[in-house]
N, C-alpha and C positions, 0 to 999 in steps of 0.2 A: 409616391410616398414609400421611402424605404424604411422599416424599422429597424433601428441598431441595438443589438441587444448590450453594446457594452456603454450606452448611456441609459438604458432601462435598470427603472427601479425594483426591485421584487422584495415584496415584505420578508421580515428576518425569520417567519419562520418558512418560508421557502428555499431561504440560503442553509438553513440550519437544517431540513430536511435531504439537500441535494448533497450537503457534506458527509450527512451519514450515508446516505446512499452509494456515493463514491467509496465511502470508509468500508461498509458492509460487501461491495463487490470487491475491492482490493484484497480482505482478507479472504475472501473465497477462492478468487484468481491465484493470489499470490499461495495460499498454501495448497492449493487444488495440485500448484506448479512442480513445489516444494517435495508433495507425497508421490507427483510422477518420476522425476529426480530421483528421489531415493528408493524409490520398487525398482528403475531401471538398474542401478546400482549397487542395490542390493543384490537383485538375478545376477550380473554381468562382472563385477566386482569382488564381493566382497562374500561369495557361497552362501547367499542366503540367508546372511544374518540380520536381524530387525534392526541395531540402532540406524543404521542409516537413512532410515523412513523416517525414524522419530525425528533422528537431526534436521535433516533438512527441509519436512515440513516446517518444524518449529524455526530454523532459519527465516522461510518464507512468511511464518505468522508474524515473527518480531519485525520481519522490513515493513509488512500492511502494516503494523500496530505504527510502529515509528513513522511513516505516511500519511498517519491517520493525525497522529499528533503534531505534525507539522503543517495538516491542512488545516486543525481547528484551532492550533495557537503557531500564527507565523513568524513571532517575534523569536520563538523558538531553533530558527535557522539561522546558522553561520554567517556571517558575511566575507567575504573575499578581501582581504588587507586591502586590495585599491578602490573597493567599493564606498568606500568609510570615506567622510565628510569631516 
């Protein structure tokens, strides 16, 4: 007996918990990413000045946020012209 998780049920507030979960690690990854980016950039670039940090953390917040929003509402996403019925 193999269990298959993608015909397994899981009550909605498990789904709705695993989405935030995924939403709350993506913004930590993604702007953890953002603010090492732009400290290196900042040193190596740009003499040490701060907007660089700023930006490109908040790059990396807006792609989690926009991630986030596309996980909980998927009607939200583009379809490709040859995908369309």
């Amino acid at each position: 007996m193999s269990s298959n998780n993608k015909n397994a049920t899981f009550p909605s507030e498990e789904i709705l918990s695993r989405k935030w979960d995924e939403c709350i690690s993506n913004v930590i990854v993604k702007s953890g990413i953002g603010l090492s980016v732009g400290i290196v950039a900042s040193a190596l670039v740009f003499k040490k000045r701060s907007w660089p940090i700023s930006v490109s953390t908040g790059l990396g917040l807006g792609y989690a946020i926009s991630q986030c929003e596309r996980n909980f509402n998927p009607t939200l996403v583009a379809k490709k012209p040859s995908e369309k019925k």
